[in-house]
N, C-alpha and C positions, 0 to 999 in steps of 0.2 A: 387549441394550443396557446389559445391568448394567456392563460394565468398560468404558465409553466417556466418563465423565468421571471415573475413574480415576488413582491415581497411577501404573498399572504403564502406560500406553499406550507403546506398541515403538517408538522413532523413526526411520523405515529410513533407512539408511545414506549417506552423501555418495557413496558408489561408485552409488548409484541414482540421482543426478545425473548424474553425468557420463558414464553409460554411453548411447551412442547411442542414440536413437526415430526411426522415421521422420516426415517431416511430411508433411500434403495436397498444399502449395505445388512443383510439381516443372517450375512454368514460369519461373522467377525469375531462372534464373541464378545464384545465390548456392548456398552450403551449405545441404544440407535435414536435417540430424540439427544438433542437440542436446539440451537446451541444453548450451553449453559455458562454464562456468566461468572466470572468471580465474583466472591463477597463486595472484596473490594474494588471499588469500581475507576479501574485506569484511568477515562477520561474524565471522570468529576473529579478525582483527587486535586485536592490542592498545593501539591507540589508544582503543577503546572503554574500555580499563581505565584512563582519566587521571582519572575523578572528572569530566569534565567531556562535555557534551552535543555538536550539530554543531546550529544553531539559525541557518534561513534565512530572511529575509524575498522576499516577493513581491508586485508588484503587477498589477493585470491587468484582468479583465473577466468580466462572466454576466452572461447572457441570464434574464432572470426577468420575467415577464406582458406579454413582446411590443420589450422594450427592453432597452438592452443598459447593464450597471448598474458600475460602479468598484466593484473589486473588489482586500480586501488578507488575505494569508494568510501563516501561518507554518507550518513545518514544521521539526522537533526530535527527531533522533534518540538516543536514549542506552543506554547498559544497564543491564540491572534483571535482579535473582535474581528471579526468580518462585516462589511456593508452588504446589508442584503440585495441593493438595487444594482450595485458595483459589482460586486461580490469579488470583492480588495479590500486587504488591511483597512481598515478604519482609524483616521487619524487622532481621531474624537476619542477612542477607546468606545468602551463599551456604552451602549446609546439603546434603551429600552421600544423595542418593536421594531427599531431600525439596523439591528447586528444583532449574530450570531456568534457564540464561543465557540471555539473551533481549534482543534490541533490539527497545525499544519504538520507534514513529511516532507521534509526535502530529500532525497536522493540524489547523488550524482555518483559519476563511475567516471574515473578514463583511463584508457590503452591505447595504444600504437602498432598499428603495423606498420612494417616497414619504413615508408617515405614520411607515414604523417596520423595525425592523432586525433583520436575519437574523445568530446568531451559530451556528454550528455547527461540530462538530468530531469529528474520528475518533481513536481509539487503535487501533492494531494493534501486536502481540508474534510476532517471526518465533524459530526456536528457531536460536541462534549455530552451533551444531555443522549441522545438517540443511539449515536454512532452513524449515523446515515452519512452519507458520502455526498457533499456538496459541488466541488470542483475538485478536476485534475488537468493540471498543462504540463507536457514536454516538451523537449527540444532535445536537437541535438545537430552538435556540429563536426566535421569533420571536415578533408578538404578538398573533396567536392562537393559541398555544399550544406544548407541548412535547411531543417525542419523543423515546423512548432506545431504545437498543438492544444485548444483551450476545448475542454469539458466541462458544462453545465450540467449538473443533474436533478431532477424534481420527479414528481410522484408517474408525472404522464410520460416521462422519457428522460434521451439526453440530446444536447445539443451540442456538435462537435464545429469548429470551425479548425482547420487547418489549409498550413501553408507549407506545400513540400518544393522541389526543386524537381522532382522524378516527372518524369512524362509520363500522360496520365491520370495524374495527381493533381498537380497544380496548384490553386488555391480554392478552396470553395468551402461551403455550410451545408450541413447535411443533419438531420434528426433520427437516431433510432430509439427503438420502444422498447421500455424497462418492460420483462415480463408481471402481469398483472398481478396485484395480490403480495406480491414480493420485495417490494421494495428493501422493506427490510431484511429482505437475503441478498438483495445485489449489491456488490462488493468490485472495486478493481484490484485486478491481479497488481497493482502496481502500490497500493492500499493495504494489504496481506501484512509486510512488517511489524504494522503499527496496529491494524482491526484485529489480528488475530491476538495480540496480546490483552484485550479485553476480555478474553476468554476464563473460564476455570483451567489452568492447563495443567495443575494437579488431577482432574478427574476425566477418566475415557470417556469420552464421549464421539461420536459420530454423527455428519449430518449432512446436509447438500446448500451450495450457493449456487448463485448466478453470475459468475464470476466474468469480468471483462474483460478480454487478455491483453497482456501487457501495452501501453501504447509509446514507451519508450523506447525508442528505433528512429532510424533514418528515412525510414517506408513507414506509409499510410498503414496503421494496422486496423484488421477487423471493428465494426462497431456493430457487432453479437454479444451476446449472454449468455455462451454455455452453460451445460449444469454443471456442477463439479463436485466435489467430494472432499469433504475435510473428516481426517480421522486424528484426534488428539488421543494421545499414547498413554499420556496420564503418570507414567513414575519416568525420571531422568537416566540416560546414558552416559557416557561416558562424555557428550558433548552439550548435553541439558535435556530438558524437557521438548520433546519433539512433536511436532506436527507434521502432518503431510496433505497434500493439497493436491487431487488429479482427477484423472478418469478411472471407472470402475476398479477404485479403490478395494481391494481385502485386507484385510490385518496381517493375513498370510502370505498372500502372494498375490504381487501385483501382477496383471493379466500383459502378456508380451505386446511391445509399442502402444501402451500406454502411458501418457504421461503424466511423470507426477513430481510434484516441486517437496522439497524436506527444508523444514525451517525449525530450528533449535533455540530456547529460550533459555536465557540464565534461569537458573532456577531459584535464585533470589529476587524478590518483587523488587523494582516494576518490572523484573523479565524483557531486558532488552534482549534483541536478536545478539546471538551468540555467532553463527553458522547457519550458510546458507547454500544448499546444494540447487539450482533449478536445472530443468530438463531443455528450456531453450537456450541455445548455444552453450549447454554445460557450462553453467556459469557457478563457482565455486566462492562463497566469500568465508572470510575467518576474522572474528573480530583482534583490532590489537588494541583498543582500549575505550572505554565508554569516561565520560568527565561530563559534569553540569557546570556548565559557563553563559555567561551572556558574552559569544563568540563577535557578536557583530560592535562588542567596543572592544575586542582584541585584535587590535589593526597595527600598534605600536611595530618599530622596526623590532625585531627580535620575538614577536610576538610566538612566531613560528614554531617557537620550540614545543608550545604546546601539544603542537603533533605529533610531537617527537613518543616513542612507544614508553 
């Protein structure tokens, strides 16, 4: 485990994407190899290199202690040199053997019940050239207490260090095993927004990941690698171009208490998230508007209006 947070970790190749896998799904109708790629390729474009971010608002709904609660979240893609020793923004900017290109996610969400309010939020770093999934931290606060959480990832595993408040929990480090051979199919569920738009999402296609389930919560969650099931739909509805993400996926008919997440893309490139239905705590979002700013020199009093729909 000594070279696993490492500056030398090997990033395989974008030809390990694109090259066929079979999938489970072979009752669908649709195509059962990928994943396939768009031409154009999201994370190398250089749009990312204007200085400026892609920063969506949404509103929506979760389900939290039996009721279903107004719910508003943002989601904020940009790029950032990473340090590979650190594996932190790089002040330096980009520095040759020593960073990685990397689009960060940020997501955050909050809601309130009752007496008091949930802020929470995830960072994920996918690698520009690969797609490979480098770090993810959450946290989340509320008031009773707070959560974090830092994910490393490299070829032999990952390594999670959190700190929860739960008994139990506590504080500690812990390492689980990426399944072999797949790196490049493992994916966090919390990564899905921004990895799946890398996709062809004009053409059906079908396949399986190793998906990590969400780690954004106030509780320790799982550090497993399901298999899961991505089926791209391939032509738009009435809410865009759709995917769907679960367990024993059919094109026809999802199999009863299964579950499965629906994510909707504009169907104009770069196809940010439109809609977003997930199965845990029925979580509902809908976008109210996408804009490319560099958000973090809009601090000005009045700046706010930005938000505004």
């Amino acid at each position: 485990m000594a070279r696993l947070w490492g500056a030398g970790i090997i990033l395989s190749l974008l030809a390990t994407l694109l090259s066929p896998h079979p999938c489970a799904s072979e009752s669908t109708g649709m195509e059962t190899r990928g994943p396939y790629l768009a031409t154009r390729d999201l994370f190398a474009d250089p749009i990312w290199d204007d200085g400026q971010a892609e920063y969506t608002i949404y509103r929506g709904s979760i389900e939290r202690y039996g009721a279903r609660r107004p719910l508003e979240a943002r989601l904020i893609v940009v790029k950032e040199d990473m340090d590979v020793a650190q594996r932190v923004k790089s002040e330096k900017g980009p520095v040759p053997g020593k960073t990685w290109s990397v689009l960060k996610q940020n997501y955050s969400q909050d809601f309130t019940t009752g007496t008091y309010d949930y802020h929470q939020m995830s960072s994920v770093f996918l690698d520009r050239r690969s797609g490979l999934l480098h770090k993810l931290t959450v946290s989340s606060q509320e008031a009773c207490g707070l959560t974090f959480a830092r994910l490393a990832f490299a070829d032999e595993g990952v390594r999670r260090v959190l700190h929860s408040y739960w008994d139990g929990e506590g504080d500690r480090e812990e390492v689980g095993e990426i399944p072999r051979g797949r790196r490049d199919r493992v994916v966090a569920e919390d990564a899905l927004p921004l990895w799946l738009r890398r996709l062809d999402l004009t053409r059906p296609q079908a396949f399986s990941l190793e998906v990590l389930p969400a780690q954004l919560s106030n509780r320790a969650q799982a550090l497993v690698f399901p298999r899961m099931g991505v089926e791209v739909v391939g032509r738009p509805d009435r809410h865009g171009l759709l995917v769907r993400v679960g367990q024993n996926l059919n094109s026809d008919t999802i199999h009863e208490g299964a579950r499965v997440d629906r994510y909707w893309f504009d169907p104009v490139w770069p196809h940010p998230l439109v809609r977003f239905e997930g199965s845990k705590d029925a979580t509902v979002l809908e976008r109210v508007k996408t804009m490319r700013i560099a958000y973090w020199k809009e601090n000005a009093p009045g700046d706010e209006r930005l938000l505004e729909p």
